[in-house]
VMD Tcl script that draws the C-alpha trace (Angstrom):
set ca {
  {49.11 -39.33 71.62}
  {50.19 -37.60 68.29}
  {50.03 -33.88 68.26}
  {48.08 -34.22 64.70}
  {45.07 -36.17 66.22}
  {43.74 -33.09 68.32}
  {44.13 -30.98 65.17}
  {42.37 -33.48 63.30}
  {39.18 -33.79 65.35}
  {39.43 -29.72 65.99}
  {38.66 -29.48 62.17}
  {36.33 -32.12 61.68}
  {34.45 -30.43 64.32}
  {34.70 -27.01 62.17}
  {33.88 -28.62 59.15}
  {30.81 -30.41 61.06}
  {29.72 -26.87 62.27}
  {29.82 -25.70 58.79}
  {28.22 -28.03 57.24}
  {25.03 -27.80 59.30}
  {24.85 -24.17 59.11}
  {24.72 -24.92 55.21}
  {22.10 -26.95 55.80}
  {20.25 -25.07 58.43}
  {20.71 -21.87 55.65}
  {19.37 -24.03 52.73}
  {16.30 -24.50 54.86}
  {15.78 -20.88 55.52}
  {16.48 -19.39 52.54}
  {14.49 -22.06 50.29}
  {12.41 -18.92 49.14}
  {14.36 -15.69 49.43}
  {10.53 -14.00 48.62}
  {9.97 -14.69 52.83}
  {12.65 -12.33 53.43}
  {11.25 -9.58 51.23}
  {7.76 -10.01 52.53}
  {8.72 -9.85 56.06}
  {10.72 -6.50 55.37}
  {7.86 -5.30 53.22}
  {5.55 -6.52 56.25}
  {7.50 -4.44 58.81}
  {7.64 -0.77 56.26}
  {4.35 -0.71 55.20}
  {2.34 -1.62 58.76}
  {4.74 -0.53 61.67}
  {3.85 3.13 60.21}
  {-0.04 2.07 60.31}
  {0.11 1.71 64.59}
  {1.11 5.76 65.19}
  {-1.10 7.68 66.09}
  {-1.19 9.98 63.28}
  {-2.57 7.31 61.56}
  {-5.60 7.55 62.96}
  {-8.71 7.21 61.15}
  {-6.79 6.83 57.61}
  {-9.34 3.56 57.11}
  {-11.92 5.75 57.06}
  {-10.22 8.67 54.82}
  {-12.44 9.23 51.85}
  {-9.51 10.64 49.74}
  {-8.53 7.33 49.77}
  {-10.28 6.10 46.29}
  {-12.17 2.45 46.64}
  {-13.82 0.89 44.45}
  {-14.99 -2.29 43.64}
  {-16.63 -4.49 40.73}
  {-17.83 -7.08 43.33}
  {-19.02 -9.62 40.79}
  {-15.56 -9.20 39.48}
  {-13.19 -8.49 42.21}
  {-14.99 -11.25 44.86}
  {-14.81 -15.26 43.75}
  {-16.20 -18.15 45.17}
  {-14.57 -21.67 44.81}
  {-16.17 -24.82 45.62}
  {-14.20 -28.00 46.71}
  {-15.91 -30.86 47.88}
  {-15.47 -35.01 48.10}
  {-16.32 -34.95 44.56}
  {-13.78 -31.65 43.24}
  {-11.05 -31.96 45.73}
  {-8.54 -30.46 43.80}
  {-10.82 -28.82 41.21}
  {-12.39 -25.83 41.99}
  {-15.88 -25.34 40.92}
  {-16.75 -21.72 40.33}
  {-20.18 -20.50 42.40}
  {-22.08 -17.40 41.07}
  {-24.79 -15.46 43.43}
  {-27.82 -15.25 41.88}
  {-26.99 -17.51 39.40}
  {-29.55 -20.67 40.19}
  {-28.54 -23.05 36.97}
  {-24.58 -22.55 38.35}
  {-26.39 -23.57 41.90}
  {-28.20 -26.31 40.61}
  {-25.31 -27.74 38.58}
  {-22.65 -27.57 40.88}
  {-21.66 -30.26 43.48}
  {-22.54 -28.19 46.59}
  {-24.37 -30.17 49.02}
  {-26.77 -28.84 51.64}
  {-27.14 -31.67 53.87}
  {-23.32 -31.16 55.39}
  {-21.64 -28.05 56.85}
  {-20.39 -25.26 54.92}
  {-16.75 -23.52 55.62}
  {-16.11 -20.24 53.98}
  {-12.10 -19.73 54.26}
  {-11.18 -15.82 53.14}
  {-7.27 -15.06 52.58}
  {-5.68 -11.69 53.86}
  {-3.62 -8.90 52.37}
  {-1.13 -9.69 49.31}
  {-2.76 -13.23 49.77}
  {-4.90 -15.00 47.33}
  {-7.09 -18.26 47.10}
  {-4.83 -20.48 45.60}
  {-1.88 -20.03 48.71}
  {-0.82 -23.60 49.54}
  {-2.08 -22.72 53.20}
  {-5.44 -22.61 51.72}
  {-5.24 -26.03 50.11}
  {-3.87 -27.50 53.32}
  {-6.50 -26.12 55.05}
  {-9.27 -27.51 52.70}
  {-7.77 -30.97 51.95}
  {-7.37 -31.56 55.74}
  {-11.18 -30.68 56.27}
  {-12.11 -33.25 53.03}
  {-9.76 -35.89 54.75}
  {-12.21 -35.60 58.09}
  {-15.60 -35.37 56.62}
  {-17.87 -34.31 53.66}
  {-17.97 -30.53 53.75}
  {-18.55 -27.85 51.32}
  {-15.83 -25.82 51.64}
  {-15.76 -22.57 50.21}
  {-12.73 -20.16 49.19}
  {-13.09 -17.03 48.93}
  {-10.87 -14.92 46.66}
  {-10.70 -11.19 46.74}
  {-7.03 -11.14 44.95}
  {-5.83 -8.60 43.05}
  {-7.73 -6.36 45.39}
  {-5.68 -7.90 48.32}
  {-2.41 -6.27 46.91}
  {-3.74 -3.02 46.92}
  {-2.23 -0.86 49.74}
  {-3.02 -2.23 52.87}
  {-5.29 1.46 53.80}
  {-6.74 0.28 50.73}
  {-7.46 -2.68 51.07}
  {-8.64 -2.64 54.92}
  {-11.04 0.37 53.60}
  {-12.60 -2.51 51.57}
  {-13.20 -5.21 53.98}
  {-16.65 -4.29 54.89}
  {-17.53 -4.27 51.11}
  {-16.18 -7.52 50.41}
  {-17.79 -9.21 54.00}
  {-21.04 -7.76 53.01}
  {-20.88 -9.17 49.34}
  {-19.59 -12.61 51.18}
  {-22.93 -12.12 53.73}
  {-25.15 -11.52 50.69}
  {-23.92 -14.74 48.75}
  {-24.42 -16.85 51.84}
  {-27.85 -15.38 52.17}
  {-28.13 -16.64 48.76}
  {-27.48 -20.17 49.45}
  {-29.61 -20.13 52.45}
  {-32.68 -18.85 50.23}
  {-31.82 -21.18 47.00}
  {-30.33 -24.19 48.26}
  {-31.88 -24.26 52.30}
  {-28.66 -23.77 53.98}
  {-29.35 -23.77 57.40}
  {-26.88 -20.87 58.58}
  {-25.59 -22.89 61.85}
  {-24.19 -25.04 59.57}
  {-21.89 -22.36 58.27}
  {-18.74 -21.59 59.73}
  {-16.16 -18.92 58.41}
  {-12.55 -19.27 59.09}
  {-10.51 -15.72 58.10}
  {-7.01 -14.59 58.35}
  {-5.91 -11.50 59.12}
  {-7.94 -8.73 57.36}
  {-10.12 -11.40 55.95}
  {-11.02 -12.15 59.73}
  {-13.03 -9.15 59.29}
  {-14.19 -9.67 56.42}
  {-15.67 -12.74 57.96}
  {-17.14 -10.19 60.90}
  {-18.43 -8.27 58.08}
  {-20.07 -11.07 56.54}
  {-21.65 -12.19 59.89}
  {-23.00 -9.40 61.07}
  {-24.67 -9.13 57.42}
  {-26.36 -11.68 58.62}
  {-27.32 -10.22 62.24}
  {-25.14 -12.55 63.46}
  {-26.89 -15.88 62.64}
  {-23.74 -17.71 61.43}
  {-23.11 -20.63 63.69}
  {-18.91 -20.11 63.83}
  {-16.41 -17.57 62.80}
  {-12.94 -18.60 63.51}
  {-10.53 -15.39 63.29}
  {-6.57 -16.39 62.42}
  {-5.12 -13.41 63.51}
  {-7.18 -10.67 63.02}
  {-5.32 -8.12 61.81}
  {-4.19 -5.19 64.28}
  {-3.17 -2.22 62.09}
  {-6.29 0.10 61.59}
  {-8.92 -2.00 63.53}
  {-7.05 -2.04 67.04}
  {-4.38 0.49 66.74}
  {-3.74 3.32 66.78}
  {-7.01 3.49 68.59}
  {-9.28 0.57 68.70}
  {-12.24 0.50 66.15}
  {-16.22 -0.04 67.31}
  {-17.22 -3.53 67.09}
  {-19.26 -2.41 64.00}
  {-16.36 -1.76 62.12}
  {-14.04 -5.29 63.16}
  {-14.57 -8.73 63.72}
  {-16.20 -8.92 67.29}
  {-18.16 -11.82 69.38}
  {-21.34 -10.60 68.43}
  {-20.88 -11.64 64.84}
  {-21.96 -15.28 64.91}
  {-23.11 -17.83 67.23}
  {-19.95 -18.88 68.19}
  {-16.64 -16.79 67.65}
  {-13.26 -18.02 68.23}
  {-9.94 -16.33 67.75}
  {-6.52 -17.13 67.71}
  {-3.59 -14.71 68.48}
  {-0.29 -15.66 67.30}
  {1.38 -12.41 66.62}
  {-0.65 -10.06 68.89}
  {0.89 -6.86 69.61}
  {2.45 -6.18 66.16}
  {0.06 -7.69 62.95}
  {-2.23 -9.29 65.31}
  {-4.95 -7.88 67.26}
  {-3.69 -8.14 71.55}
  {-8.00 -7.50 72.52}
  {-9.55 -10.64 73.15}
  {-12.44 -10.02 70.89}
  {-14.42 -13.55 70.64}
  {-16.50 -15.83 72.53}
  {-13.14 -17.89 73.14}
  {-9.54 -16.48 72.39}
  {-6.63 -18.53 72.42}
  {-2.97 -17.25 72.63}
  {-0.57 -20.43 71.76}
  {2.78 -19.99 73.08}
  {1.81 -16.37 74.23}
  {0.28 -15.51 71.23}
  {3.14 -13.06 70.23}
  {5.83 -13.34 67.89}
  {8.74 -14.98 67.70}
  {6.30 -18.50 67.60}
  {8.27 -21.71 68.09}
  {10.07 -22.62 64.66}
  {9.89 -19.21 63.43}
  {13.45 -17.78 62.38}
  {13.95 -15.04 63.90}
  {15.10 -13.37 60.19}
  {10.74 -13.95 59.28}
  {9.63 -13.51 63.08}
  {6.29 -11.46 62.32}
  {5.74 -13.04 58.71}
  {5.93 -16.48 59.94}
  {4.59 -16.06 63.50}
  {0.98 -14.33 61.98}
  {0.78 -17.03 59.60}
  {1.21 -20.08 62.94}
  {-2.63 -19.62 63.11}
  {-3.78 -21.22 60.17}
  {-0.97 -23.71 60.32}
  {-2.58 -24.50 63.85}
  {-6.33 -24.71 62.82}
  {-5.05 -26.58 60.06}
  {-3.35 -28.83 62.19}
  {-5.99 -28.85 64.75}
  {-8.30 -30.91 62.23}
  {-6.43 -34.01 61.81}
  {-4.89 -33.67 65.15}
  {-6.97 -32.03 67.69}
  {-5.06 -33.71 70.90}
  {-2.04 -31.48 70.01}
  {-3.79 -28.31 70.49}
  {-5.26 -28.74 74.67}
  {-5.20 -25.40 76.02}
  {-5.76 -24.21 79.77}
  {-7.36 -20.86 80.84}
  {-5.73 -18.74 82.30}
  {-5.30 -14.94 83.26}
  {-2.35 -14.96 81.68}
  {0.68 -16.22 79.87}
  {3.06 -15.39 82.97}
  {0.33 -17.08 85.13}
  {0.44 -20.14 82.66}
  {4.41 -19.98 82.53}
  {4.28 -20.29 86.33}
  {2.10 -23.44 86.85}
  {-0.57 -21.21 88.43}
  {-3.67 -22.63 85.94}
  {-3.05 -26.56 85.70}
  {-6.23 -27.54 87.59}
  {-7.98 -24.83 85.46}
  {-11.03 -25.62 82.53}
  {-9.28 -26.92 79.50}
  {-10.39 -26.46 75.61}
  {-9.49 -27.76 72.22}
  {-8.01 -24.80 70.14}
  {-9.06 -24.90 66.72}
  {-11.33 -27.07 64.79}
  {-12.60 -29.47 67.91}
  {-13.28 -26.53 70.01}
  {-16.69 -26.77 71.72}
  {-19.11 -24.08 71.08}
  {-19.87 -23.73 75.12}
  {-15.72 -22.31 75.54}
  {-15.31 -18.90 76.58}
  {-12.63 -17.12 78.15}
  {-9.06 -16.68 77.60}
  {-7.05 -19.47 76.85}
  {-2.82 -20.60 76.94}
  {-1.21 -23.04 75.59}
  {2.18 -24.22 74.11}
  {3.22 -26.13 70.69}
  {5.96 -28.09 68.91}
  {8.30 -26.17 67.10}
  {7.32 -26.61 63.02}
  {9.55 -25.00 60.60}
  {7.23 -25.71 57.62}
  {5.48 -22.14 57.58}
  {8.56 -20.78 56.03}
  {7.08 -21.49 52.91}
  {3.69 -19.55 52.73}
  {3.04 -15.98 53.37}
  {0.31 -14.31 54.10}
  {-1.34 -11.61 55.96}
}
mol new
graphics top color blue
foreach p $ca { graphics top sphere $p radius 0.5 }
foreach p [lrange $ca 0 end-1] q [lrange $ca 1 end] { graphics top cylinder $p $q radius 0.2 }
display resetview
């Protein structure tokens, strides 16, 4: 055998290696903004969870205002708009009238998080996957700029903004007859409790809430807030939650009627690079309840104690559930489960 040939194949395997870490780093760094955010993620909250922090949500020095006609807008897509957006107005019974909202199907209410805003590609993934299942009015909520104010800020203001979202769905049940079972409210982050807020405006009459990772910093740590002031089971008929970065971003409590920790419900989540671990893992959970929609057999979870007891086979004659959009309303309990590795989060952020 020639002495060249080994040499040959040693640096076609090199130049093999290199090539698909070029690749694999083209992937990654499509959008260099994910490794800003996650460093601006990590600064501005890991400072939030000390105790000194404590009560800082609730620190009237801290100046917040709102112009809720203003800083709070409703979108409406339906069958008829699907990419459009159709402006609602409370009070505003012509805008009612003339729009194509339709109160003989359900109504879901999605509300974005911190830095995020309504027209996030997660958003329209979410809605287009719900208009690709049924007629629905969906609902988006946006409450950008005020979601890039500082995150004290901005957490100061959820209860403003949920109320306002309570009163216009209040609206809609007086004006249009919407029955509110029919309504269900899916939030991420801090705008999962905005969607408690909103509920328990409502005494807790809305049939679902479905919290993407509620957002940890100021409502469970340092110390953990009352139920009156976070998303919390008592909020709507039916509450469902799903942890996918607790511990850091993401609340660890379970805090609904059914809570569901894929993979753990930590960070890193499978396909997350471990350069956008917290960024990408807190934003899994609407990737999985988008997911969940169009395919709800992916997302069989068992309960379980917990993840260690899942890990170690200890559950697999326990009650199963469907995480996400399938669940059934009778589910409580704590649930486990594991997913495919997706690497398509990289591009969205949001908190």
């Amino acid at each position: 055998m020639s002495p060249t040939i080994p040499r040959k194949f040693f640096f076609i395997a090199i130049g093999f290696i290199i090539l698909n870490y070029v690749k694999c780093l083209s992937l990654q760094f499509s959008d260099i903004k994910d490794l800003i955010n996650e460093k601006n993620l990590i600064d501005t909250l890991d400072p939030l969870l000390l105790k000194n922090a404590n009560g800082l949500i609730l620190n009237d020095a801290l100046e917040a205002t709102l112009i809720l006609d203003q800083d709070v807008q409703f979108y409406l897509f339906t069958k008829e708009n699907p990419d459009f957006e159709y402006p609602l107005k409370i009070h505003d019974n012509n805008n009612l009238n003339d729009s194509p909202f339709d109160n003989n199907v359900s109504t879901k209410i999605i509300i974005h998080g911190w830095t995020d805003s309504v027209h996030s590609n997660w958003i329209k993934e979410l809605r287009n996957n719900y208009l690709l299942t049924d007629n629905y009015n969906i609902i988006c909520v946006n409450w950008y700029p005020v979601s890039a104010k500082e995150y004290r800020i901005a957490a100061k203001l959820t209860r403003q903004i949920g109320e306002y979202i309570g009163d216009f769905i209040d609206y809609l049940k007086i004006n249009s007859n919407v029955s509110l079972d029919t309504v269900h409210i899916l939030g991420h982050s801090l705008g999962a409790h905005i969607a408690g807020f909103a509920g328990s405006k409502l005494f807790g009459e809305i049939g679902r809430i479905t919290g993407m990772d509620p957002a940890r910093p100021l409502f469970e740590a340092p110390i953990l807030k009352d139920t009156s002031d976070r998303l919390d089971f008592s909020d709507a008929n039916f509450v469902d939650i799903i942890h996918t970065c607790a511990g850091t971003v993401g609340f660890v409590k379970p805090i609904g009627h059914a809570d569901f920790y894929p993979n753990g419900g930590t960070y890193r989540q499978p396909g997350c690079p471990v350069f956008i671990t917290q960024y990408c893992s807190h934003g899994k959970s609407h990737q999985y309840m988008a997911e969940s929609i169009v395919h709800p057999e992916e997302f069989v979870a068992v309960k379980c104690d917990s993840w260690k007891d899942y890990k170690a086979n200890k559950c697999y004659d326990n009650t199963t559930a469907i995480m996400g959009e399938s669940i059934s309303t009778d589910t409580h309990g704590i649930f486990f489960l594991e997913t495919k590795p997706d690497f398509s989060l990289i591009k969205y952020f949001m908190i």
